[in-house]
N, C-alpha and C positions, 0 to 999 in steps of 0.2 A: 711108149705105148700109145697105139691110137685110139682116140676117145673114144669110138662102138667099140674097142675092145676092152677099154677099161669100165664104158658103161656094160658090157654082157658082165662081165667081171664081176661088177656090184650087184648087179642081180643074180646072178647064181650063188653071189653068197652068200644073201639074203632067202637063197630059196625061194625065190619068184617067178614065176613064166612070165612070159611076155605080154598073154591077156590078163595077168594078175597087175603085172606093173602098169598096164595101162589101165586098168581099170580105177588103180590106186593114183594115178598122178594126170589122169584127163587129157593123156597123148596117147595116139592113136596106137595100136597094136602096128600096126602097117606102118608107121611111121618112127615105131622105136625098133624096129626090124630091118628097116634101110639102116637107122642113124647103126645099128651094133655090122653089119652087116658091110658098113663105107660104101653103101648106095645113098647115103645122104652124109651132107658135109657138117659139118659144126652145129648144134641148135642154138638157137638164138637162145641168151639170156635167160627169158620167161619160162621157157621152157625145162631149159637147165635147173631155174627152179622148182619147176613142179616135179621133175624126176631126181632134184635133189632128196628134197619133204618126204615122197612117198617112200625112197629107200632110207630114208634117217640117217643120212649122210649130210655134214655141211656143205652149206650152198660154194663158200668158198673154193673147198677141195674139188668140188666137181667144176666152179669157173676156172681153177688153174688147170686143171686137167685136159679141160678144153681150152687151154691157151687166153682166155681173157683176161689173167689177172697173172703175175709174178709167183715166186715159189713164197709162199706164206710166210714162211720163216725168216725170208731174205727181208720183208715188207716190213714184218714186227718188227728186227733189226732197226731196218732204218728208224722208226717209227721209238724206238729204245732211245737211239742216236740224236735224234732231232728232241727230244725230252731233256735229255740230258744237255747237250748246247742250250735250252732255252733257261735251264735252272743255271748252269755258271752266268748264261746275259741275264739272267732276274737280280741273281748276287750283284753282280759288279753292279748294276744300275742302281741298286739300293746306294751304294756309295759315292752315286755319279762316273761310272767309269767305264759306262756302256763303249767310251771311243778308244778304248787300248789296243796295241797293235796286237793283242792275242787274239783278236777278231776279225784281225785281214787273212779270211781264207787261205791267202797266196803264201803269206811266211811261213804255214806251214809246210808246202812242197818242198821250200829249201834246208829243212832240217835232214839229217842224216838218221839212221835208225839209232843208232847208239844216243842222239843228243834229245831225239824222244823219250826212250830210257831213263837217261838222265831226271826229265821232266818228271816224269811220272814217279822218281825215287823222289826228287826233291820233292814233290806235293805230298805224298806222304808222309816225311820227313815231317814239313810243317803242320801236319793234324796231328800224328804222334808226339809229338813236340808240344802242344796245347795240353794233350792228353796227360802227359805226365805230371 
């Protein structure tokens, strides 16, 4: 969906005109009419948030929507990912072991799915294992 149609979108489900949404986010009635209309191209950032705020939508949803930022979800992921890598390198550093080859990025490409598998049985294995 192109952004004026996903911005018309959000304002009609808001129940808004166009001189209402302008009035509420301090863009122009003329100029949220090209942007829905694709007589004007992407608004810049600041923008996006003033017409974020007055529809009470987040700023986010509306930067991905307009292309500036990735699909949210994909972002948190990473963001999940990188969390979790930093707490096994906090462990292991706690014991001095920051330099093990379980942290040369590359060994991982050569593993097979199955010897992945494996791994991830065997670490549980040893938490279960404590557990009992």
């Amino acid at each position: 969906m192109k952004f004026g149609a996903y911005l018309r979108a959000l304002r009609e489900e808001k129940k808004l005109s166009v001189n209402q949404l302008a009035m509420y986010s301090e863009v122009s009635a003329a100029g949220i009419s090209r942007i829905e209309n694709g007589k004007r191209g992407i608004p810049k950032p600041p923008t996006i948030k003033k017409l974020a705020s007055a529809l009470k939508v987040p700023y986010e949803d509306m930067m991905q929507a307009a292309g500036y930022i990735e699909e949210a979800s994909s972002v948190h992921q990473l963001k999940e990912e990188e969390m979790a890598l930093s707490k096994i390198k906090e462990a292991a550093a706690q014991y001095e072991l920051g330099d093990l080859e379980l942290f040369d990025g590359d060994i991982w490409s050569t593993l097979s799915k199955k010897e992945i598998e494996d791994l991830n049985r065997y670490l549980l294995f040893i938490i279960n294992s404590r557990s009992s």
